[in-house]
N, C-alpha and C positions, 0 to 999 in steps of 0.2 A: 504494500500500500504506500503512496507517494506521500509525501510529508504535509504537500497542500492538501489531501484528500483526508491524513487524519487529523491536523490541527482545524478542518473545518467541520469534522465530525465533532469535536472537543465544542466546538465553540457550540451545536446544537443543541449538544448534549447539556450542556450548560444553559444553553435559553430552556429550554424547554424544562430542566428540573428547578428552573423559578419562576416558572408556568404551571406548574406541578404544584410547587410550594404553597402559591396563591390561592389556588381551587383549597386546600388547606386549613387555609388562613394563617400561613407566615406571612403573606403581603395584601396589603389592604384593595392595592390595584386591581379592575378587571382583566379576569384571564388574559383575554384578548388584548389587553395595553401591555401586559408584561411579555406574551410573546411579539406582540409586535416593536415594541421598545429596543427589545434585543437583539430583534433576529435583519441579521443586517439587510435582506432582499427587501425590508417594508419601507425605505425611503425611496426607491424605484417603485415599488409596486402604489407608494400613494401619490405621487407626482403622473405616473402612468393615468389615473384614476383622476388626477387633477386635467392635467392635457386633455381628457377627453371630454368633460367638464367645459373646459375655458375656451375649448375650439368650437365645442357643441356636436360633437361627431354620435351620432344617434346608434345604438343596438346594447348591443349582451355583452357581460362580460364573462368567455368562455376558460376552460382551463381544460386541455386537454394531458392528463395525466398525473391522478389526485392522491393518489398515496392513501395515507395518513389524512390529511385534508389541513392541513396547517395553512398552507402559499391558499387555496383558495379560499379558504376564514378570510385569511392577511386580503384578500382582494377584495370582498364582501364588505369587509369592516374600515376597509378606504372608500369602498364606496359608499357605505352609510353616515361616514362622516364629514364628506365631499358634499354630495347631493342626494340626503334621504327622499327626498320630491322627487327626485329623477326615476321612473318606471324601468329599474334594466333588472334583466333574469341573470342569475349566477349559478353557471351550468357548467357540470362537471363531469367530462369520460372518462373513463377508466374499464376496463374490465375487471380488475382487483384479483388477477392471477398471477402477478408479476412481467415481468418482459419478455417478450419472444422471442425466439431466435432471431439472430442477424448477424450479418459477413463480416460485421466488424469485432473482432476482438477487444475487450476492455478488463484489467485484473481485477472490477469488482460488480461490474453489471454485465451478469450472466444470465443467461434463461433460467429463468424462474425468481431472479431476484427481485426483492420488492412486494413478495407477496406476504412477508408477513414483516412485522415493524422492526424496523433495526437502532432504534435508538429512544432514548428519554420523549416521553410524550406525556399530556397530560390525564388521558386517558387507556392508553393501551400500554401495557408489559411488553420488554421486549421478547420479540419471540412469538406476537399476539396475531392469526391471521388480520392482514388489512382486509374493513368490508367497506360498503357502504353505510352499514349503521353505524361504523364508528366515524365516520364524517357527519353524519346527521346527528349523532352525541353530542360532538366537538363541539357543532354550530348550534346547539341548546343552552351546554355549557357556556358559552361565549356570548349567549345573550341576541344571537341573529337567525334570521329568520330560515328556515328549512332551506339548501339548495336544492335546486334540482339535479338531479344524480341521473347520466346516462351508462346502463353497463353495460358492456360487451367491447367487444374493437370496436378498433376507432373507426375502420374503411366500414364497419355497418352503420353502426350507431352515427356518425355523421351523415352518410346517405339518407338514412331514415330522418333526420332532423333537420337537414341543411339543404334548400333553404325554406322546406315546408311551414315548421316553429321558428327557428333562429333564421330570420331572413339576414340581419345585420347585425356585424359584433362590432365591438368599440375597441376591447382590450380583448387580447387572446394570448393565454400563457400557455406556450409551450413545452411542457416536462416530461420529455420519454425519452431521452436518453439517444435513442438507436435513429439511425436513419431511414430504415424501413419502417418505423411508427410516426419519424414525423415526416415523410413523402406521405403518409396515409390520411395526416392531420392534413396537412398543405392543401390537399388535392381533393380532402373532403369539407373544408372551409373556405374553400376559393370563393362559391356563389354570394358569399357571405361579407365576404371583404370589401373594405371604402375607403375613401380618400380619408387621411388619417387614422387607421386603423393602428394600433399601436399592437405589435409583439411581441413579445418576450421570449427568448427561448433560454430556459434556466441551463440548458447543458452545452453551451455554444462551444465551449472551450473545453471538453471531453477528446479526451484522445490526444494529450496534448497539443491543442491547440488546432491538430492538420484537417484543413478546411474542405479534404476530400473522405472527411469521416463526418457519421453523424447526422447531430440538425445543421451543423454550416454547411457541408454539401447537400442533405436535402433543400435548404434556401435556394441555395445556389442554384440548383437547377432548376428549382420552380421559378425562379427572377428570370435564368435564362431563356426557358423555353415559351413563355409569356410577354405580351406588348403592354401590359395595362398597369405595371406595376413599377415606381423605383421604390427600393429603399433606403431612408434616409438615418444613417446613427444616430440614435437618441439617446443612451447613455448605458453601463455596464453595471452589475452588479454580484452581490455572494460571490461566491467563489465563482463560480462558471459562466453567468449569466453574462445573456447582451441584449439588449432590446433596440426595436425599429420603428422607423415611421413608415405607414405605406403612405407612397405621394403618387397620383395619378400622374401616367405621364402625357 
């Protein structure tokens, strides 16, 4: 394991067990301020929530690959303190079986990882299958309102949704890790996308860095083989992350 990969497990592990604390009562604060306080993706992730807000770029804010369901709380709960008037759905795919196979080699996201919790949380042990009910726990405890939870892959469960339900997203987090989940994500949120659409893909910089692994070559080739999209850097975040503007062109 790479030093970057377990000093930012350390640092989770550490948000999260005074996230933990709180529900408790060693800290006075709501769940949800104490993990968002600490966990360093939530200044990207509410400025993301703000941009979408101050442009007025209209839809959902999606999260494609939910874990545990912490990053899509942290999305939920910028957006409720952004603009609770503002009508947006907070939807979430996952199939909650861990990751699938793909071409890419990585020494810690393997087939089948991810399917059950690897670190301090505030409701699950480690070691705890990930489901949906425990994201729908998480967002009881934290005081927000039920997400909606899509399960299955993503190349179904976006079909079936997009652009039927979710004709327009604002914010789209991207979290899977592999390039074969996010080519599936890409390709099944395309109809969905708008001028200003902001991105995220939390694993940009997996595989140290080489942009022909991953979500940076799945971007890549979905910017390539399309006319209707640039993207514009918005700014980087956590350990791996990078987020975008889509700017019509």
């Amino acid at each position: 394991m790479s030093p970057i990969v377990r000093s930012a497990r350390r640092r989770l592990r550490r948000t999260l067990s005074l996230a933990r604390d709180a529900v408790v009562g060693r800290h006075v604060e709501a769940t949800i301020e104490t993990i968002a306080r600490l966990d360093r993706r939530w200044p990207v992730f509410s400025s993301a929530v703000e941009f979408v807000a101050v442009e007025g770029i209209p839809g959902d804010i999606v999260e494609c690959g939910v874990f545990t369901g912490l990053s899509l709380a942290l999305l939920a709960h910028a957006h409720l303190r952004r603009e609770p008037e503002t009508p947006r759905l907070i939807v979430g795919f996952d199939a909650f079986e861990g990751l699938p196979p793909s071409t890419d080699e990585h020494p810690m996201w393997k087939t089948g990882s991810l399917s059950v919790n690897a670190w301090d949380h505030p409701l699950l042990p480690i070691g705890e299958p990930v489901t949906p009910d425990a994201t729908r726990r998480l967002f009881a405890m934290c005081g927000l309102p039920e997400p909606r939870l899509e399960v299955g892959w993503f190349a179904d469960t976006l079909r079936a949704t997009v652009p039927s339900s979710i004709s327009q997203i604002a914010v789209l987090h991207i979290d899977c890790d592999l390039y074969e989940s996010a080519c599936d994500v890409l390709q099944g949120v395309r109809p969905a996308l708008q001028d200003g659409t902001i991105v995220l893909f939390d694993d940009w910089f997996l595989f140290k860095g080489n942009p022909s692994k991953g979500e940076s070559r799945a971007f890549g080739e979905f910017l390539a083989e399309q006319s209707e999209w640039d993207a514009v850097p918005y700014r980087t975040y956590g350990t791996c992350g990078r987020a975008f503007i889509l700017s019509s062109r």
